[in-house]
ROFIMI-228294 format. One line per field, with one value per residue: residue number from 1; residue in one letter; chain; x, y, z of N, C-alpha, C in turn. Coordinates in nm, 4 decimals. Each point is the difference from the previous one (the first is absolute). Example, Ala and Ser with C-alpha at 12.3 -4.5 7.8 and 13.67 -1.06 7.14 Angstrom:
<nodes>
nr c(1, 2)
rest c(A, S)
kette c(A, A)
nu c(1.3190, -0.0350)
nv c(-0.5690, 0.1050)
nw c(0.7800, -0.0720)
cau c(-0.0890, 0.0820)
cav c(0.1190, 0.1190)
caw c(0.0000, 0.0060)
cu c(0.0900, -0.0770)
cv c(0.1200, 0.1090)
cw c(0.0000, 0.0730)
</nodes>
This chain:
<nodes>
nr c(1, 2, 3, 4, 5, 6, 7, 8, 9, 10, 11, 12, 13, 14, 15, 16, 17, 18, 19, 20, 21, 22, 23, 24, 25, 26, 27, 28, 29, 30, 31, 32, 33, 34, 35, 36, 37, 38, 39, 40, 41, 42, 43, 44, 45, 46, 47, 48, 49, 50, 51, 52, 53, 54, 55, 56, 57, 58, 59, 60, 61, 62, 63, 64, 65, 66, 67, 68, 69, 70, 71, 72, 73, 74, 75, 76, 77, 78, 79, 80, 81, 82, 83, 84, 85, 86, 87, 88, 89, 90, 91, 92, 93, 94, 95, 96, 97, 98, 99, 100, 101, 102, 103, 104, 105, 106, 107, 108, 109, 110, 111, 112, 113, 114, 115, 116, 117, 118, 119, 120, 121, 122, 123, 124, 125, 126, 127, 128, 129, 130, 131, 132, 133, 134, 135, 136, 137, 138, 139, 140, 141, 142, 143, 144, 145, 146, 147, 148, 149, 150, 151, 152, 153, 154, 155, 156, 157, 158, 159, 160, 161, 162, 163, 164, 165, 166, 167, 168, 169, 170, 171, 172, 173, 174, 175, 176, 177, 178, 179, 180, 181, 182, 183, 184)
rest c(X, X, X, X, X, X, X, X, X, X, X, X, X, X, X, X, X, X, X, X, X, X, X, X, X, X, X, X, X, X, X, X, X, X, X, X, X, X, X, X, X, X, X, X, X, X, X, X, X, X, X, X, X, X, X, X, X, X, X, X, X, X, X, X, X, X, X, X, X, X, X, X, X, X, X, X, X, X, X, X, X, X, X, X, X, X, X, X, X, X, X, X, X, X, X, X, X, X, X, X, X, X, X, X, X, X, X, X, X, X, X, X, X, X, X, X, X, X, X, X, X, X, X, X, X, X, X, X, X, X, X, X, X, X, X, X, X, X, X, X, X, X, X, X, X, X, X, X, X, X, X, X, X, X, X, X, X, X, X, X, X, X, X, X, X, X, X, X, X, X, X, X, X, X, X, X, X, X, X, X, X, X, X, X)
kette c(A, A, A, A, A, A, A, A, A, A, A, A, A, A, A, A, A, A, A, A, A, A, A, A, A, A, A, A, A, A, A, A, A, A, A, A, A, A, A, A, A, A, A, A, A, A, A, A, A, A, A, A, A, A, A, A, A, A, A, A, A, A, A, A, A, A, A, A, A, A, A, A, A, A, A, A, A, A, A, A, A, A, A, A, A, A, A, A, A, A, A, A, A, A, A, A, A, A, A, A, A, A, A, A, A, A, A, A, A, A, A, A, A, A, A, A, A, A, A, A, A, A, A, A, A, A, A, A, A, A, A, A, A, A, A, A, A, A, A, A, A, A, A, A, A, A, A, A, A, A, A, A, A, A, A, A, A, A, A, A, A, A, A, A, A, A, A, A, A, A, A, A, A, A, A, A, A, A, A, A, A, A, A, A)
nu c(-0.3750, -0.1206, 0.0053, -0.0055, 0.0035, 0.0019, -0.0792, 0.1000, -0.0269, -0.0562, -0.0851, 0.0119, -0.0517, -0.0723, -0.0505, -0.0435, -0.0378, -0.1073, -0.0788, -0.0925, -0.0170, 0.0172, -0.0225, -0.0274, 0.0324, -0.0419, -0.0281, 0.0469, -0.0810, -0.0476, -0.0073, -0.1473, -0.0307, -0.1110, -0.0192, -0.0898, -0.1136, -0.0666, -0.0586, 0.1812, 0.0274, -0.0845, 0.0471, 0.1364, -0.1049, -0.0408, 0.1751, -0.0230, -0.1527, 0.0671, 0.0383, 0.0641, -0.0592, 0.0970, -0.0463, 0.0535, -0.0927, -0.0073, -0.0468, 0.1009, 0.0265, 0.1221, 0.0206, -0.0091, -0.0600, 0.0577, -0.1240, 0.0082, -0.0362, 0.0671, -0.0381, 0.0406, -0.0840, -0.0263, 0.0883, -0.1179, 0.0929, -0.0114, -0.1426, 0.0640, 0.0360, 0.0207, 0.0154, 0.0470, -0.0874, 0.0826, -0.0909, 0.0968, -0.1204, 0.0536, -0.0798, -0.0427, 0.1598, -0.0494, -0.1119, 0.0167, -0.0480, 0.1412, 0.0529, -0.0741, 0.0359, 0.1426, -0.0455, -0.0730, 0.1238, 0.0140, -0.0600, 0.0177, 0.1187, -0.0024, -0.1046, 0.0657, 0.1009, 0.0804, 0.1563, 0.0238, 0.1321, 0.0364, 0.1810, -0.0112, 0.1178, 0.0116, 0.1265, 0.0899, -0.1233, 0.0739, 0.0093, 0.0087, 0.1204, 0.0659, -0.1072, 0.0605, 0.1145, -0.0438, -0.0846, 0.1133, 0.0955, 0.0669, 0.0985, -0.0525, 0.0512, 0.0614, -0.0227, 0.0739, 0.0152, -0.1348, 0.0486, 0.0031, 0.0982, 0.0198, 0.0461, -0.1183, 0.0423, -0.1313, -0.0055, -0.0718, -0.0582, -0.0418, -0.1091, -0.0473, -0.1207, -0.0149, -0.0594, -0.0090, -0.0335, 0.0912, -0.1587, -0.0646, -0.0716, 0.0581, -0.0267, -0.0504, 0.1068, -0.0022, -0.0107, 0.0246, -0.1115, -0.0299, 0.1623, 0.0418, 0.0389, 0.0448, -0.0445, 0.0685)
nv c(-2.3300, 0.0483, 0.0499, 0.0712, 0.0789, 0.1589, 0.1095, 0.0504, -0.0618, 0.0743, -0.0762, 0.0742, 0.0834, -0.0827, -0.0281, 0.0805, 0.0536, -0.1051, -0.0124, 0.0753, -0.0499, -0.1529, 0.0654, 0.0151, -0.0876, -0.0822, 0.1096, 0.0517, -0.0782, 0.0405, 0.1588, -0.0607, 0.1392, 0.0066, -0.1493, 0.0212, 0.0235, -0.0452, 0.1239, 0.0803, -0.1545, -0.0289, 0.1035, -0.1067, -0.1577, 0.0479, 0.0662, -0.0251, 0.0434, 0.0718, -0.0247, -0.1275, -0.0613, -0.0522, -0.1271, -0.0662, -0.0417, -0.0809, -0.1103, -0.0013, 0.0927, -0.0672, 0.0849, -0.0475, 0.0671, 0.1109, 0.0771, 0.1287, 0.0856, 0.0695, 0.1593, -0.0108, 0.1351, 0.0835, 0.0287, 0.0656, 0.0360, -0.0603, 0.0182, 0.0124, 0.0665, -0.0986, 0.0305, -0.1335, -0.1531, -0.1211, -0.0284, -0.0680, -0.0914, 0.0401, -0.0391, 0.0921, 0.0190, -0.0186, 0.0319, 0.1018, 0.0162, 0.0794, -0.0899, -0.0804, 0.0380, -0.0298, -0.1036, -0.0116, 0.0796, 0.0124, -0.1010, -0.0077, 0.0416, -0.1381, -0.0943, 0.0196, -0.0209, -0.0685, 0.0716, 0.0514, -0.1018, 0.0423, -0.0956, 0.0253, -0.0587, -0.0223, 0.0426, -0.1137, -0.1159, -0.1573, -0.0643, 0.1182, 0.0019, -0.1488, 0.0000, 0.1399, -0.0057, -0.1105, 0.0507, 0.0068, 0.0192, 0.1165, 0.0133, 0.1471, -0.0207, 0.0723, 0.0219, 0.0615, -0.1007, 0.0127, -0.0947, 0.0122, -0.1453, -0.0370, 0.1836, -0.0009, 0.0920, 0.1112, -0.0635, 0.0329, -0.1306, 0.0594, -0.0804, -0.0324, -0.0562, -0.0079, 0.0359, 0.1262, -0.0171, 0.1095, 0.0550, 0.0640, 0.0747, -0.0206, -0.1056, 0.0466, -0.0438, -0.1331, 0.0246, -0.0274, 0.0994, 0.0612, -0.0704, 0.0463, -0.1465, 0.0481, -0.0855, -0.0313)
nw c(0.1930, 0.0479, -0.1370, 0.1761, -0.1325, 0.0997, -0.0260, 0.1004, 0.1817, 0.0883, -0.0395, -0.1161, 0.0312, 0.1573, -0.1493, -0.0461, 0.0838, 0.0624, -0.0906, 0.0400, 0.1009, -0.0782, -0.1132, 0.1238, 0.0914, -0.0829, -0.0774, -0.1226, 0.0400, 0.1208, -0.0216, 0.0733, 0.1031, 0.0231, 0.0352, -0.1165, 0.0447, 0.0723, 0.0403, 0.0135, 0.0275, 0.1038, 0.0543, 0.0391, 0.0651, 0.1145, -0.0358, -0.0895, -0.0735, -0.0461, 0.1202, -0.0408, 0.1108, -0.0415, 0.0463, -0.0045, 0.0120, 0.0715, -0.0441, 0.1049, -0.0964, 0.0114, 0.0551, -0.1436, -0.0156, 0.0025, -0.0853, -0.0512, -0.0010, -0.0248, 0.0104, -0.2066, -0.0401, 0.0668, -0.0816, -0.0487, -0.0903, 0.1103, -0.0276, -0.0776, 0.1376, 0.0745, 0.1092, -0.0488, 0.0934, 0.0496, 0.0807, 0.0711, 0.0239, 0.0636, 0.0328, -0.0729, -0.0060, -0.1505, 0.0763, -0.0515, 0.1158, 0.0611, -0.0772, 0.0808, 0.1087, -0.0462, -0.0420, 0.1243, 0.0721, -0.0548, -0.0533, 0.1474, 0.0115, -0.0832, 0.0921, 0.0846, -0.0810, 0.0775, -0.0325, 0.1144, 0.0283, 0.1685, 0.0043, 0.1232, -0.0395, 0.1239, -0.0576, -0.0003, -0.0872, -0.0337, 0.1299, 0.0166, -0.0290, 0.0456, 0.1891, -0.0590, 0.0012, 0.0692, 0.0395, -0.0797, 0.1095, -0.0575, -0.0348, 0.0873, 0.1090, 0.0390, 0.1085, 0.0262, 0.1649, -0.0374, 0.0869, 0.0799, 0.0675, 0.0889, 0.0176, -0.0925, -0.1318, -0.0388, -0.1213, -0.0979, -0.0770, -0.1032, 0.0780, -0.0820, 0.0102, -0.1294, 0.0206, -0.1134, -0.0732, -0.0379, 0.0432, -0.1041, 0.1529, 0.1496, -0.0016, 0.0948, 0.1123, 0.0002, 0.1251, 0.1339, 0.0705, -0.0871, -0.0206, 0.1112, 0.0255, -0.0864, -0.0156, 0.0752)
cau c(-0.0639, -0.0935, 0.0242, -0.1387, 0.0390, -0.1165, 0.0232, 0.0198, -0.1020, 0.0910, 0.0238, 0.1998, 0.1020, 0.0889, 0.0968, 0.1016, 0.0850, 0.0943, 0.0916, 0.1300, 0.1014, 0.1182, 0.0188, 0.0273, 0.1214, 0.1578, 0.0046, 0.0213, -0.1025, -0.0790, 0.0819, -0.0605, 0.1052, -0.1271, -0.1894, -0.1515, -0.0870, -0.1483, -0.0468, 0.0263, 0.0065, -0.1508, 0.0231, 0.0219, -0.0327, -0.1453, 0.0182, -0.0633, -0.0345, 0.0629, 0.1361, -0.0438, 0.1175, -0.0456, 0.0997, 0.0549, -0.0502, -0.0082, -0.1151, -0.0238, -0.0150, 0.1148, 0.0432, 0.2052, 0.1152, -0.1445, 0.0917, -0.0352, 0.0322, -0.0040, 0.0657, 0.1464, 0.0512, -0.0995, -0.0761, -0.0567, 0.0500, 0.0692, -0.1018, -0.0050, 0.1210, 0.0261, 0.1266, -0.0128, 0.0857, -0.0348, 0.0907, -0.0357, 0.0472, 0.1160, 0.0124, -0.0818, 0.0705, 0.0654, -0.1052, -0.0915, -0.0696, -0.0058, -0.0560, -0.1345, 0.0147, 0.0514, -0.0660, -0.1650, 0.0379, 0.0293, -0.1173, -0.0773, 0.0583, -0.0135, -0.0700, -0.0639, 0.0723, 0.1456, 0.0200, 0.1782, -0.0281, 0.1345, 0.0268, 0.1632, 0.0855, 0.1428, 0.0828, -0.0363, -0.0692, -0.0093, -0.1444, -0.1364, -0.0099, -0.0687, -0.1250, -0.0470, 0.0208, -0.0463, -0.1331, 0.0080, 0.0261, 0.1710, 0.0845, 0.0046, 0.1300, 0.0734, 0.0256, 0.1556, 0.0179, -0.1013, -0.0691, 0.0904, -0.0546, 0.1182, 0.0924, 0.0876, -0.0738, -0.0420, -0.0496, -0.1390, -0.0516, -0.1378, -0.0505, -0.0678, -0.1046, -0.1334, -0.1741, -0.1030, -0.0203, -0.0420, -0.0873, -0.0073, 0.0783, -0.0224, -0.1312, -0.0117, -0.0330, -0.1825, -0.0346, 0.0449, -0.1424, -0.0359, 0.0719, 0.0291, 0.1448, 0.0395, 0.0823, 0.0945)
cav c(0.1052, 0.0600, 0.1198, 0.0919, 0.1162, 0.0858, 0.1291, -0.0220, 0.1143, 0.0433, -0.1254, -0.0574, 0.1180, -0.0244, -0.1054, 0.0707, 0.0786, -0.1225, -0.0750, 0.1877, 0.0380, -0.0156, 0.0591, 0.1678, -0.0553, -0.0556, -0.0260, 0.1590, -0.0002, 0.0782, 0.1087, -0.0181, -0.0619, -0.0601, -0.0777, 0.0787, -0.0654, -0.0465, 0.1361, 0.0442, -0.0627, 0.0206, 0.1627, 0.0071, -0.0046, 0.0932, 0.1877, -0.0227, -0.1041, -0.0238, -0.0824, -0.1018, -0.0952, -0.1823, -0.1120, -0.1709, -0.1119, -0.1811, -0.0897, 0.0479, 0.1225, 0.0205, 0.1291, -0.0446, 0.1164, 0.1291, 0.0981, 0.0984, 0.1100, 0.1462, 0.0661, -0.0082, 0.0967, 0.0738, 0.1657, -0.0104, -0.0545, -0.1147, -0.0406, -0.1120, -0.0913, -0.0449, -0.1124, -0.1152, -0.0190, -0.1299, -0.1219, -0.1434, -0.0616, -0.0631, -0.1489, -0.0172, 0.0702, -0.0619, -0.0934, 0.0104, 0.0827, 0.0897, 0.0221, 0.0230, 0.1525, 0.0838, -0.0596, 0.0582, 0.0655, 0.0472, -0.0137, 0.1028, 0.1410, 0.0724, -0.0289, 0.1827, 0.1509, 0.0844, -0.0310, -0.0328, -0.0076, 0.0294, -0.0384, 0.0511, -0.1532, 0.0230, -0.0659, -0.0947, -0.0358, -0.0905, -0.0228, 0.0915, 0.0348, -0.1382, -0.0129, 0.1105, -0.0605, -0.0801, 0.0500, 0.1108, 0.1228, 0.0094, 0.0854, 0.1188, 0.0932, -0.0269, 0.1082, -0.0408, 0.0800, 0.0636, -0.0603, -0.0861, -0.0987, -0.0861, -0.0291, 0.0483, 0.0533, -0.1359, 0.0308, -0.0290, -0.0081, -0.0134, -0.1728, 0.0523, -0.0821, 0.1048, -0.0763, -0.0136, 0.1356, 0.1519, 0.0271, 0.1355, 0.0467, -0.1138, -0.0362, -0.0293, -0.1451, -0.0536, -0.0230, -0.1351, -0.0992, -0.0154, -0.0930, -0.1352, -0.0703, -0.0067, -0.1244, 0.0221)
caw c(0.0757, -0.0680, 0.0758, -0.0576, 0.0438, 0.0265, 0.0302, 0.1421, 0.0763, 0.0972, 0.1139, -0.0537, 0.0314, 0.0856, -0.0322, -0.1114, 0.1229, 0.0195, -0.1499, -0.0723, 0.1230, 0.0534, -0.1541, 0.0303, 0.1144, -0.0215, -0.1365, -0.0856, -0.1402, 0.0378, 0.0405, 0.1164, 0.0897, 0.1151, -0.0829, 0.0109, 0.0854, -0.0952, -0.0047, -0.1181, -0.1533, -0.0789, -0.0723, -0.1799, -0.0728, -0.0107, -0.0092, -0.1298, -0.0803, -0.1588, 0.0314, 0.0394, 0.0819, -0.0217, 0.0923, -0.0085, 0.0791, -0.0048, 0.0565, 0.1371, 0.0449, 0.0207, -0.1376, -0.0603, -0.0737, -0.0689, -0.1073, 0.0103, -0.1139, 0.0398, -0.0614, -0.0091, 0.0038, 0.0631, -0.1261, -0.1116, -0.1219, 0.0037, 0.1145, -0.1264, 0.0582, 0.1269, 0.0904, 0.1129, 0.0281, 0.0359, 0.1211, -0.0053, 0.1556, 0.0031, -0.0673, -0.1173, -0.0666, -0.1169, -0.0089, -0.1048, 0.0647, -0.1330, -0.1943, -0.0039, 0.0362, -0.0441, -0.0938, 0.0177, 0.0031, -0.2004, -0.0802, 0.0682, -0.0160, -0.1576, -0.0058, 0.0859, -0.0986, -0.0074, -0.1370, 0.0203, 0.1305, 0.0138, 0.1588, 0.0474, 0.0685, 0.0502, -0.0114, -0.1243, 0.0222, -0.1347, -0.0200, -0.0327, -0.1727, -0.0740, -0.0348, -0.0321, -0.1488, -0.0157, -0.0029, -0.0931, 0.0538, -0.0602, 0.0982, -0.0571, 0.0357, 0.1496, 0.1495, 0.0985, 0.0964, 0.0602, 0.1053, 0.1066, 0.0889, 0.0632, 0.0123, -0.1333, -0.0713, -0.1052, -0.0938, -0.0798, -0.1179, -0.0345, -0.1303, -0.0659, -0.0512, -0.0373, 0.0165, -0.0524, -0.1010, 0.0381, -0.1141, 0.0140, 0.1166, 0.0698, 0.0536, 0.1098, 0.0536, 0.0462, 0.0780, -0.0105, -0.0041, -0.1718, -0.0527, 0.0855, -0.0228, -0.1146, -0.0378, -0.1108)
cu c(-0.0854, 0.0285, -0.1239, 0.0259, -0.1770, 0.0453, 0.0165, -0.0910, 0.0497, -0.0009, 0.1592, 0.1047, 0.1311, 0.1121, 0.0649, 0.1131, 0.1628, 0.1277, 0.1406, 0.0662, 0.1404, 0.0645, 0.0462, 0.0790, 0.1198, -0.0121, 0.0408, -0.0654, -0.1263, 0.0796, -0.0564, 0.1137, -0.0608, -0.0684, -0.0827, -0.0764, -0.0924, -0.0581, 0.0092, -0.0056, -0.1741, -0.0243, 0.0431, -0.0717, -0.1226, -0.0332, -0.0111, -0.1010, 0.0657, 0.1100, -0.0553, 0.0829, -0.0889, 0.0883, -0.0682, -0.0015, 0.0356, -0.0954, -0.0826, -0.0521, 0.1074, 0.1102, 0.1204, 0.0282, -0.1268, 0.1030, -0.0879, 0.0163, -0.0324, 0.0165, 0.1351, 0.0547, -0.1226, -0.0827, -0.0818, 0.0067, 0.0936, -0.1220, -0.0128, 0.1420, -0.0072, 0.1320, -0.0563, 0.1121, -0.0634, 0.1027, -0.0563, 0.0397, 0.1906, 0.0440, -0.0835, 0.0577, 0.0391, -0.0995, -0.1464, -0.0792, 0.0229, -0.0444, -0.1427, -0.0720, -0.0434, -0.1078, -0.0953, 0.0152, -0.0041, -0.1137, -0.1255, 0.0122, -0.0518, -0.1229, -0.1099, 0.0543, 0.0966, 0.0647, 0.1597, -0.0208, 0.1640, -0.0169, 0.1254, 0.0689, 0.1303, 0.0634, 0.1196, -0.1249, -0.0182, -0.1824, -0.1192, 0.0190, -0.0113, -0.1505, -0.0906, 0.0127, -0.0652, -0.1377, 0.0056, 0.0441, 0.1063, 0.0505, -0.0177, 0.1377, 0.0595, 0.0294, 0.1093, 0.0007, -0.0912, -0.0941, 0.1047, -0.0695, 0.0362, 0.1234, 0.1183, -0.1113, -0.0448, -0.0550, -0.1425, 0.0011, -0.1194, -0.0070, -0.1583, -0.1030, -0.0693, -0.1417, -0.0520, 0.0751, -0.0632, -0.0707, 0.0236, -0.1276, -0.0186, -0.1573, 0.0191, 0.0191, -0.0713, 0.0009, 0.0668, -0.1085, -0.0416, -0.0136, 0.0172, 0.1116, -0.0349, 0.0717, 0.1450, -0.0190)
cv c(0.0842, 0.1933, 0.1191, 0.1379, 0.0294, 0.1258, 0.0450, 0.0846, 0.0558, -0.1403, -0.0814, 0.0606, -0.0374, -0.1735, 0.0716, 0.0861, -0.1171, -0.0484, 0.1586, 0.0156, -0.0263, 0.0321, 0.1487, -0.0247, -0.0486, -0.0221, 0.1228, -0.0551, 0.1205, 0.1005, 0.0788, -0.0403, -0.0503, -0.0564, 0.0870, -0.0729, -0.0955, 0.0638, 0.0491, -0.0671, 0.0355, 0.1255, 0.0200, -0.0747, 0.0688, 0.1270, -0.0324, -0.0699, -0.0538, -0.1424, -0.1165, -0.0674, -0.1572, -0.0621, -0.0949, -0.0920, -0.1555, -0.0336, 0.0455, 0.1468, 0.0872, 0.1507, -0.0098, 0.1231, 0.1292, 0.0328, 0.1293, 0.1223, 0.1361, 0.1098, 0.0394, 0.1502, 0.1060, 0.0760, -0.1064, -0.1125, -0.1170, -0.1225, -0.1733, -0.1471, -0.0383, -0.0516, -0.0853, -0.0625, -0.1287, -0.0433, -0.1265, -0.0212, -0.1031, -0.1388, -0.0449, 0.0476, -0.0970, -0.1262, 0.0659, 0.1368, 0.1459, 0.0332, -0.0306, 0.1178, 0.1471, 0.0007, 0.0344, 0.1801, 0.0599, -0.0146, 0.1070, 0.1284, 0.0649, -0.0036, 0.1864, 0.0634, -0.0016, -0.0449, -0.0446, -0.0690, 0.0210, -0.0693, 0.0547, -0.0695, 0.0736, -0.1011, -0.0342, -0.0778, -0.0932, -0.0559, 0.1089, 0.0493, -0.0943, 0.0088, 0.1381, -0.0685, -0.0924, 0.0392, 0.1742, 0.1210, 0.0066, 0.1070, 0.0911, 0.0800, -0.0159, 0.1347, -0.0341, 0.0559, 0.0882, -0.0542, -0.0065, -0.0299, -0.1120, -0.0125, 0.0444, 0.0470, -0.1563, 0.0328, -0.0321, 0.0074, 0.0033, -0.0609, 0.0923, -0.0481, 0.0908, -0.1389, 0.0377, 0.1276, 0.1106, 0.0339, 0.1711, 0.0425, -0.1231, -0.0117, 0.0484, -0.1072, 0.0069, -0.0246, -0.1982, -0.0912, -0.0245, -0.0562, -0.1844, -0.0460, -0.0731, -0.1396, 0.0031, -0.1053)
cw c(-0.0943, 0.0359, -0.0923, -0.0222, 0.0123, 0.0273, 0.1525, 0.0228, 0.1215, 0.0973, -0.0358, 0.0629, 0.0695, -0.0525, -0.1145, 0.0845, 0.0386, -0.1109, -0.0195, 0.0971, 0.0140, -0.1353, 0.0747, 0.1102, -0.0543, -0.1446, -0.0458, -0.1132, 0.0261, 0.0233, 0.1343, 0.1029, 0.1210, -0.0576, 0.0519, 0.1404, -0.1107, 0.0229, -0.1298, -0.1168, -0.0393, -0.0454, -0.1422, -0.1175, -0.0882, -0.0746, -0.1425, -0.0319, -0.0945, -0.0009, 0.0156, 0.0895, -0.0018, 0.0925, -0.0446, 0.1239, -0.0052, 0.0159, 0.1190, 0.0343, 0.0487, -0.1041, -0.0016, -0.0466, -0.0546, -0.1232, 0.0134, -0.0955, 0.0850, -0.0695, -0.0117, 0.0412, 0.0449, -0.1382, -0.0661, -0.0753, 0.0412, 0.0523, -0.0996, -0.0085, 0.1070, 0.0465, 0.0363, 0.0978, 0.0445, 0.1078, 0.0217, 0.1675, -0.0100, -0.0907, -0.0958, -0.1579, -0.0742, -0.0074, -0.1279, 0.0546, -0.0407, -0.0809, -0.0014, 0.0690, -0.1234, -0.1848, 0.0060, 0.0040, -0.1002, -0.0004, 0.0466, -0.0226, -0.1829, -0.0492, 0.0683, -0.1227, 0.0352, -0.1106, 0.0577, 0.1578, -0.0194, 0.1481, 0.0082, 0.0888, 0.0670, -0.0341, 0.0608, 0.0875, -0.0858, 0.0141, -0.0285, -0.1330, -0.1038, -0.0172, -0.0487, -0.1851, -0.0631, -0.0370, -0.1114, 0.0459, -0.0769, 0.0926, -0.0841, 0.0446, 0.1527, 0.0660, 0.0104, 0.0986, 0.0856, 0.0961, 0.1224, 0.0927, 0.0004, -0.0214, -0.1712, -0.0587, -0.1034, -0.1300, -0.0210, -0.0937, -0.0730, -0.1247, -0.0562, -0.1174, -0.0951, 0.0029, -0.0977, -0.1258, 0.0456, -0.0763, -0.0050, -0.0877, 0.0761, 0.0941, 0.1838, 0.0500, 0.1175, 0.1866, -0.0215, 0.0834, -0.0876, -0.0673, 0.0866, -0.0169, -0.1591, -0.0607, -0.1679, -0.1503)
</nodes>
């Protein structure tokens, strides 16, 4: 299988919506207790230039899975970090997609200036911290207990990538029209 990553558009919306839905029904991997619309998912992808959202395509045109970046923390002085995050269409899990995701992901993100990326994993979660690891995330630390849903409290962990050397002072990062999808 041939796989394409590209930067998403709102014409994605309503299959990235699709793929997160059932990550927010019958999963505590999402702390979402309603799937977004494809409305809202195009809101979110839209409310930053700075953010990049990529998906992963087939041959066909078909969307296996998005990755994304957001802001990690609102002040100032954190504008040099991001949260990410990656999903995969159901059945595309341990097939490579991810880590290619997540690969263009980075490269993109260090490629604008950022210097840290941070994901945040409910736990426990063996597969999302294998493919965070895998692609250079380490475990920075753990929440105890600060989510609930379905039913029990839940933990979080934060995996944690640096992309680039901290210059000083730090450069501005760059708009993610700017830049584009970034090949790893």
């Amino acid at each position: 299988m041939t796989i394409a990553i590209r930067a998403a558009t709102a014409a994605d919306a309503a299959a990235i919506a699709d793929i997160y839905a059932p990550y927010v029904r019958t999963s505590t991997i999402s702390f979402e207790t309603e799937p977004p619309s494809p409305a809202t998912m195009a809101e979110r992808m839209t409310a930053s230039p700075l953010h990049p959202w990529l998906i992963a395509t087939d041959e066909d045109g078909l969307v296996l899975g998005y990755a994304y970046a957001t802001t990690f923390k609102a002040r100032a002085a954190y504008r040099w970090t991001v949260e990410t995050s990656v999903y995969l269409a159901g059945d595309q899990r341990g097939k490579g997609v991810g880590r290619l995701l997540y690969a263009r992901l980075l490269a993109t993100l260090k490629t604008q200036g950022y210097v840290q990326a941070v994901a945040v994993i409910a736990l426990p979660n063996d597969w999302s911290i294998s493919m965070h690891e895998s692609v250079g995330f380490r475990r920075a630390g753990q929440l105890r207990e600060v989510g609930w849903k379905s039913g029990s409290w839940l933990d979080i962990g934060y995996w944690q990538a640096e992309l680039d050397e901290p210059s000083d002072p730090p450069t501005e990062v760059r708009a993610f029209a700017d830049v584009g999808v970034v090949r790893a």
